[in-house]
ZADO-127386 format. One record per residue (C-alpha): residue number from 0; x, y, z; chain; residue in one letter. Coordinates in nm, 3 decimals, padded with zeros to 5 digits. Each point is the difference from the previous one (the first is absolute). Example, Ala and Ser with C-alpha at 12.3 -4.5 7.8 and 13.67 -1.06 7.14 Angstrom:
2
PT   num        xx        yy        zz   cadena   residuo
PT     0    01.230   -00.450    00.780        A         a
PT     1    00.137    00.344   -00.066        A         s
This chain:
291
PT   num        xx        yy        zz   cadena   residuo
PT     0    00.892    01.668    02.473        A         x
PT     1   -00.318    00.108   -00.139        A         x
PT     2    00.108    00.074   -00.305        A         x
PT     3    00.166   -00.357   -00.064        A         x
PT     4   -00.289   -00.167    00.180        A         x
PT     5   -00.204    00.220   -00.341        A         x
PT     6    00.194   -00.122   -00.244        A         x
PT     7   -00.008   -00.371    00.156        A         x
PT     8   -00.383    00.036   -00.047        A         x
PT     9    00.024    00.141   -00.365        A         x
PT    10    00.259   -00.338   -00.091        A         x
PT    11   -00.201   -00.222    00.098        A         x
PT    12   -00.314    00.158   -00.180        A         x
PT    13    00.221    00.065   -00.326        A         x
PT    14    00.157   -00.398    00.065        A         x
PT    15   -00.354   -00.155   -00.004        A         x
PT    16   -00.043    00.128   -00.345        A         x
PT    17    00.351   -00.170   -00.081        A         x
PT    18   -00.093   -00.300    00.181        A         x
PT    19   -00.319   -00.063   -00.238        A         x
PT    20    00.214    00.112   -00.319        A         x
PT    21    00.288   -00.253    00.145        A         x
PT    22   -00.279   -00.252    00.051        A         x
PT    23   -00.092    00.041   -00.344        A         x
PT    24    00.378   -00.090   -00.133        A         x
PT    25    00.001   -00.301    00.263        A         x
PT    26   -00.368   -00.173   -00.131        A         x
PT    27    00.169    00.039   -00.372        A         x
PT    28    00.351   -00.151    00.038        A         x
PT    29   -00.098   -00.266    00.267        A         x
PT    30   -00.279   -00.143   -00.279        A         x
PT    31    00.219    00.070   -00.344        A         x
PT    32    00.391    00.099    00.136        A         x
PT    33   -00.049    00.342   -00.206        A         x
PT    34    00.014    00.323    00.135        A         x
PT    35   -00.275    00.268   -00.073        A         x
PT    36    00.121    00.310   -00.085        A         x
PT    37   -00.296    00.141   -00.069        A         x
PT    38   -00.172   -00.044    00.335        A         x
PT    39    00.094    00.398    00.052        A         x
PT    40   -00.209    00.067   -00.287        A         x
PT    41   -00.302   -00.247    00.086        A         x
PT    42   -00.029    00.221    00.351        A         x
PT    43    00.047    00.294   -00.234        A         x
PT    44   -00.301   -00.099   -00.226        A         x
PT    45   -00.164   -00.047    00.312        A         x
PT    46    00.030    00.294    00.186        A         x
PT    47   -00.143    00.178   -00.345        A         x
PT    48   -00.291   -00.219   -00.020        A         x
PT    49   -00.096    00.104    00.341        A         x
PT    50    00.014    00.335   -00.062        A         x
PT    51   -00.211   -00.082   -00.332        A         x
PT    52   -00.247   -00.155    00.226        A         x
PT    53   -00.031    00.245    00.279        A         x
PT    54   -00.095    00.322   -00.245        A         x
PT    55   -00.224   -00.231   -00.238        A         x
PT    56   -00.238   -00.113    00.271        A         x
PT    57   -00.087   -00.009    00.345        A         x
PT    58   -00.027   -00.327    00.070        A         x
PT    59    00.261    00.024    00.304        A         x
PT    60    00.260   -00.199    00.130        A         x
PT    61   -00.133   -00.347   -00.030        A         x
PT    62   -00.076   -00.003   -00.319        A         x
PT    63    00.332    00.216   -00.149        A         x
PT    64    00.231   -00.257    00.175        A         x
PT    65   -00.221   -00.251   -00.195        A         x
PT    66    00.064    00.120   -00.309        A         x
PT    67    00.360    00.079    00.006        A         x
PT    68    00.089   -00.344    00.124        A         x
PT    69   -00.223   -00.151   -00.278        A         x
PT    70    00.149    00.241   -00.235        A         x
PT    71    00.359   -00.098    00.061        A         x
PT    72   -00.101   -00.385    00.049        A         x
PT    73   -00.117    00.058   -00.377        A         x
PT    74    00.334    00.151   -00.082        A         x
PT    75    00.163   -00.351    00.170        A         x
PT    76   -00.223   -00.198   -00.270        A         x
PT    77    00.122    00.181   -00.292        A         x
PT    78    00.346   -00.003    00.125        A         x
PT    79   -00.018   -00.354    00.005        A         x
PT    80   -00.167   -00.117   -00.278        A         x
PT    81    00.109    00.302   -00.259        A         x
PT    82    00.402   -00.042    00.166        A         x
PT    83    00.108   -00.225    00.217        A         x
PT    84   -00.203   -00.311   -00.115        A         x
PT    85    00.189   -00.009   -00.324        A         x
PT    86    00.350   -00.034    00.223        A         x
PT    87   -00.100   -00.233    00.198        A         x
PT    88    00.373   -00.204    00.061        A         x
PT    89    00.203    00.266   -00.138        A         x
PT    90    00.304    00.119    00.119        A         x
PT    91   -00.144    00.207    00.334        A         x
PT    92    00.245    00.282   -00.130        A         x
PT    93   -00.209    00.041   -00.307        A         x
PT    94   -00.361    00.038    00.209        A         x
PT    95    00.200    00.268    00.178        A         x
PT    96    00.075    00.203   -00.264        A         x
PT    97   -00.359   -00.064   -00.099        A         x
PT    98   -00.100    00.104    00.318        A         x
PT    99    00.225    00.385   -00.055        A         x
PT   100   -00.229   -00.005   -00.336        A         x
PT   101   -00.322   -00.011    00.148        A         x
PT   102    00.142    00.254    00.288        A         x
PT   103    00.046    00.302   -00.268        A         x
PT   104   -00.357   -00.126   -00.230        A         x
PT   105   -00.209    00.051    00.348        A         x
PT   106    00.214    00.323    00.013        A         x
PT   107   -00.076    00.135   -00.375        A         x
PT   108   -00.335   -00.070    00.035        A         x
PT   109   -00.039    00.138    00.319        A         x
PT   110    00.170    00.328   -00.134        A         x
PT   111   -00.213   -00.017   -00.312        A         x
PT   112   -00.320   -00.029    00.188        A         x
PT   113    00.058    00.196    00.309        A         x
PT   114    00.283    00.254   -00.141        A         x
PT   115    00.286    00.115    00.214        A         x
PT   116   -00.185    00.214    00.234        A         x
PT   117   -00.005   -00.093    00.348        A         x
PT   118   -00.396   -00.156    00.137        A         x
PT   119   -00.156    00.128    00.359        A         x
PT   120    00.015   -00.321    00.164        A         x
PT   121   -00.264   -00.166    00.148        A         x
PT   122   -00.207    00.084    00.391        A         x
PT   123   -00.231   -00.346    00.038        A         x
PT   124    00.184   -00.095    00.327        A         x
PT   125   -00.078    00.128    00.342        A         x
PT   126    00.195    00.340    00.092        A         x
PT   127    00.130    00.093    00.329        A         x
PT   128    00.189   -00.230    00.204        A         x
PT   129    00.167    00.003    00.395        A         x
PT   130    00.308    00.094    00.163        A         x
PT   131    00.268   -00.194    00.173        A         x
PT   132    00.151    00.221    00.199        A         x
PT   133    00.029    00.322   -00.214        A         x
PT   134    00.067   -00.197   -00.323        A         x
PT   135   -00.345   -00.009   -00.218        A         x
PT   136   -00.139   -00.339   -00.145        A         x
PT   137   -00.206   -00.028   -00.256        A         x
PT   138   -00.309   -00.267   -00.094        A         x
PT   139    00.149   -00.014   -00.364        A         x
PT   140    00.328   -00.119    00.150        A         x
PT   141   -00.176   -00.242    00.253        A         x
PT   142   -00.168   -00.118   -00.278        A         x
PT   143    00.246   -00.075   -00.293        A         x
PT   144    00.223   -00.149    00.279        A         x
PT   145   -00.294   -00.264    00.142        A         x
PT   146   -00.052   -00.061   -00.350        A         x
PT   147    00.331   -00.098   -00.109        A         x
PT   148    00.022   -00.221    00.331        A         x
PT   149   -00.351   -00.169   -00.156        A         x
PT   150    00.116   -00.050   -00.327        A         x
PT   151    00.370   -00.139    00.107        A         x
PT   152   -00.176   -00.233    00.229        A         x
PT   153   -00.262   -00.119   -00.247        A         x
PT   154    00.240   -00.112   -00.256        A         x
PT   155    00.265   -00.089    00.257        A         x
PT   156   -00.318   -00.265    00.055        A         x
PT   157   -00.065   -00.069   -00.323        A         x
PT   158    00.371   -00.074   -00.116        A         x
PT   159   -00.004   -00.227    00.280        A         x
PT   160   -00.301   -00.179    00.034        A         x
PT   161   -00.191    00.032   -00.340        A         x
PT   162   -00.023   -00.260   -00.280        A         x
PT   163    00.122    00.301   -00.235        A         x
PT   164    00.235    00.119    00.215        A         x
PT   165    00.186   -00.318   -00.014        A         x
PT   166   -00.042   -00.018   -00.364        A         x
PT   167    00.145    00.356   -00.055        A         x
PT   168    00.296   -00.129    00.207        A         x
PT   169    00.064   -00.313   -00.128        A         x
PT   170   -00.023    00.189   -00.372        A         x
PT   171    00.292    00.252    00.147        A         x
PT   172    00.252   -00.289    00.100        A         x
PT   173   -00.036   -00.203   -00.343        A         x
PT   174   -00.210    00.074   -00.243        A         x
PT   175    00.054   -00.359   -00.205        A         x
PT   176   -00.109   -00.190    00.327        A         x
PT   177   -00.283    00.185    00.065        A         x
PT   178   -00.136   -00.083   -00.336        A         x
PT   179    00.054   -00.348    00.068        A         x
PT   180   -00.186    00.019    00.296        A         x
PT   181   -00.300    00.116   -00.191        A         x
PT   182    00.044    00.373    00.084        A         x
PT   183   -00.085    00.205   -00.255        A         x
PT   184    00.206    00.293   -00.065        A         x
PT   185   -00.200    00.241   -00.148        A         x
PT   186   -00.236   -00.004    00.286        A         x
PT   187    00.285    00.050    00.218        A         x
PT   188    00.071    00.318   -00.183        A         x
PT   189   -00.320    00.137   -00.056        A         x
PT   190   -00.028   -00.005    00.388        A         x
PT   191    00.331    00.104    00.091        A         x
PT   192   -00.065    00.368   -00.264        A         x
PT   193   -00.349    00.031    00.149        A         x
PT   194    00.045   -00.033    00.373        A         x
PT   195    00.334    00.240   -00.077        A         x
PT   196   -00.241    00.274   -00.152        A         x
PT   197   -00.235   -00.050    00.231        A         x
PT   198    00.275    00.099    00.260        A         x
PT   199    00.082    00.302   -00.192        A         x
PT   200   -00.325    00.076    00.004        A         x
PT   201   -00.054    00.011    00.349        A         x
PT   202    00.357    00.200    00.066        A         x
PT   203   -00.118    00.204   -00.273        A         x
PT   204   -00.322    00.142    00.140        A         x
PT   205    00.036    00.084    00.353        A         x
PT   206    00.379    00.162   -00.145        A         x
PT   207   -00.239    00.242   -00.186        A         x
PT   208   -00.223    00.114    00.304        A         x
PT   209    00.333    00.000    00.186        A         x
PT   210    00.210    00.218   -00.245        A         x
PT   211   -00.091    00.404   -00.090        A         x
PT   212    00.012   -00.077   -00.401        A         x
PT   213    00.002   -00.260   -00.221        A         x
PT   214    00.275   -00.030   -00.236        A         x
PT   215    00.219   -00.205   -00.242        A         x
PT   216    00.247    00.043    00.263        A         x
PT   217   -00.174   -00.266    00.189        A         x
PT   218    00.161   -00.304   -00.184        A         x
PT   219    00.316    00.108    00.215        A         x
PT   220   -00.157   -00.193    00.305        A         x
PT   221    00.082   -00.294   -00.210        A         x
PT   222    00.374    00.053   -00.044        A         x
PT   223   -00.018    00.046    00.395        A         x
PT   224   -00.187   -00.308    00.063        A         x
PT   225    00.223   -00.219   -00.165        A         x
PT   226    00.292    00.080    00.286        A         x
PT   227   -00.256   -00.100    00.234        A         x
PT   228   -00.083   -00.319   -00.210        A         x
PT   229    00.358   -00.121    00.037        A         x
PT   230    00.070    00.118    00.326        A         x
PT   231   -00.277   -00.193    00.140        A         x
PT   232    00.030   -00.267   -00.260        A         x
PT   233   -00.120   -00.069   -00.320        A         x
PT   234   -00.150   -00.326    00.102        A         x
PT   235   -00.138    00.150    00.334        A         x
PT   236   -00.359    00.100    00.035        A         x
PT   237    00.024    00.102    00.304        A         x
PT   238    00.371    00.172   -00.052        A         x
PT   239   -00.143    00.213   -00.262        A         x
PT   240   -00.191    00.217    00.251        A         x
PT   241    00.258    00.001    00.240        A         x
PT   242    00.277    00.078   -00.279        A         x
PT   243   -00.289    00.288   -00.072        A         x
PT   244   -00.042    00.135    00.336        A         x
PT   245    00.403    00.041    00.070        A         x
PT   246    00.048    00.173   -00.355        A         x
PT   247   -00.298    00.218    00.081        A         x
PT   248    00.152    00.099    00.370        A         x
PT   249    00.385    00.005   -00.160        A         x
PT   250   -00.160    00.243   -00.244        A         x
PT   251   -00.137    00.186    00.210        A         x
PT   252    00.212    00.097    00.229        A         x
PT   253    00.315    00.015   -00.212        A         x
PT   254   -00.202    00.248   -00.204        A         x
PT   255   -00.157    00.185    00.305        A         x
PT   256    00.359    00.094    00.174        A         x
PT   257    00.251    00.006   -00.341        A         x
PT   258   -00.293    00.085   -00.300        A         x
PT   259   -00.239   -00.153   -00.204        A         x
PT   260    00.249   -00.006   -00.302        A         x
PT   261    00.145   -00.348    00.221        A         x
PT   262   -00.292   -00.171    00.014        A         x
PT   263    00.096   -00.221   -00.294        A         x
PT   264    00.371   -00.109    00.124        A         x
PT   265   -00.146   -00.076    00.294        A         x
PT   266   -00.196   -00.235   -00.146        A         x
PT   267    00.216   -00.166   -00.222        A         x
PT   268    00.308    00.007    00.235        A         x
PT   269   -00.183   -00.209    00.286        A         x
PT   270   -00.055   -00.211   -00.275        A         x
PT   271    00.336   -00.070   -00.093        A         x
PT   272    00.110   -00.013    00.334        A         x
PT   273   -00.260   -00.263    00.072        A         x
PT   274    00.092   -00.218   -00.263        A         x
PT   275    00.351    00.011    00.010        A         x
PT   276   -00.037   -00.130    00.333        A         x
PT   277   -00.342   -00.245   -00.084        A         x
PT   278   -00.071    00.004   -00.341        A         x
PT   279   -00.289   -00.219    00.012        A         x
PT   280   -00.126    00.302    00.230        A         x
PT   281   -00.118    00.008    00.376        A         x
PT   282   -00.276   -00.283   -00.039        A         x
PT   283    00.063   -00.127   -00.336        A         x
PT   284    00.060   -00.381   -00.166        A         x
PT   285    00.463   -00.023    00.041        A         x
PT   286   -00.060   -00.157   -00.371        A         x
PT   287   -00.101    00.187   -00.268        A         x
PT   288    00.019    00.003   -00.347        A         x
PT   289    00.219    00.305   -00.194        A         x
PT   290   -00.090    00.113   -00.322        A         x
């Protein structure tokens, strides 16, 4: 009992990370109907700026978190303007495969820059942890998971009850009425990439003090999120954590009692099963738009 109770823990620690990734493919498609497929590589990017940061200085954990978030919001402003503003009202097929493009640059350049040797990861969180019974806890996992609850609620808010958030929205549904309204697309956009980023930012760092090493193998957490994106719903803020959380825990124990070479059908066959029985997912819009 233990044992499962260990793995339980280790899911939902793992799924928080998924959630924010997930949350990242949600802010995206809900403001421009496009899926990101390179939000793996965003939390990738991150996770090496953090490790950039923590041997180049000492200014601590405040100040890293700073500038990997500012760092990737950077990378949302030059997706926008140098990408995605150009295809604004094309076909959201084509900003998808737009999307894969930018996935294997942040790659290249990340090989290029870094090389394909595996980084030390990062140690600015606090170490040590409790018990719940005889099953350890750690802070880092307390932490990542509050922090995904924050950031879910916070945009679960601003969808909601923001001036923006209604604009990103409307811009979503119909794109030729929302200019008509006055919204203006591009700012739409720019948000939409920058607030994603930023997400991958955050997911990004605390997965690097979390995680032994730091490699290109890290962009894999994106290909993972996206079940948990759909199963929760692609329109869903608040499904993408909890789409997170149950692929983390799924993962977990599947790959805990049958082997960690599993952990990727589990993922992708809850997904299936989910939408073949809901394909709008557990909390998301019935209606959506195919491409």
């Amino acid at each position: 009992m233990s044992e499962l109770f260990r793995y339980l823990i280790a899911g939902i620690a793992v799924g928080s990370i998924y959630g924010l990734v997930a949350l990242g493919f949600v802010l995206v498609f809900k403001a421009t109907s496009v899926l990101n497929f390179a939000q793996g590589e965003f939390l990738m990017l991150a996770a090496y700026l953090a490790v950039t940061a923590a041997v180049t200085n000492s200014f601590g954990l405040a100040v890293s978190l700073l500038f990997v978030v500012l760092a990737l919001s950077i990378v949302g402003v030059v997706m926008h303007f140098g990408v995605t503003k150009k295809l604004i009202g094309e076909p959201p097929f084509t900003l998808i495969l737009v999307t894969i493009g930018v996935a294997i640059v942040i790659r290249g350049g990340l090989l290029m820059f870094y090389g394909p040797l595996e980084r030390s990861s990062v140690d600015l969180l606090p170490a040590g942890g409790f018990t719940i019974g005889d099953v350890p806890v750690t802070w880092i996992d307390v932490i990542m998971f509050t922090v995904a609850v924050v950031c879910s609620a916070a945009f679960f808010a601003f969808f909601r009850w923001t001036t923006m958030g209604l604009k990103m929205r409307a811009t979503a549904e119909n794109l030729e009425a929302a200019k008509v309204v006055g919204i203006r697309p591009g700012q739409v956009f720019l948000m939409a990439w920058v607030i994603a980023a930023f997400v991958a930012g955050i997911a990004g760092f605390f997965y690097a003090n979390r995680v032994a090493v730091v490699s290109l193998s890290l962009s894999a957490i994106g290909l993972r999120a996206f079940p948990a994106a759909m199963l929760g719903g692609i329109t869903s803020v608040e499904g993408a954590l909890i789409g997170g959380i149950i692929v983390g825990v799924v993962e977990q124990v599947g790959a805990g009692y049958l082997g960690g070479e599993w952990r990727d059908v589990f993922a992708f066959s809850i997904m299936l099963l989910v939408l073949l029985i809901r394909p709008s997912g557990l909390f998301g819009d019935k209606e959506l738009v195919r491409v």
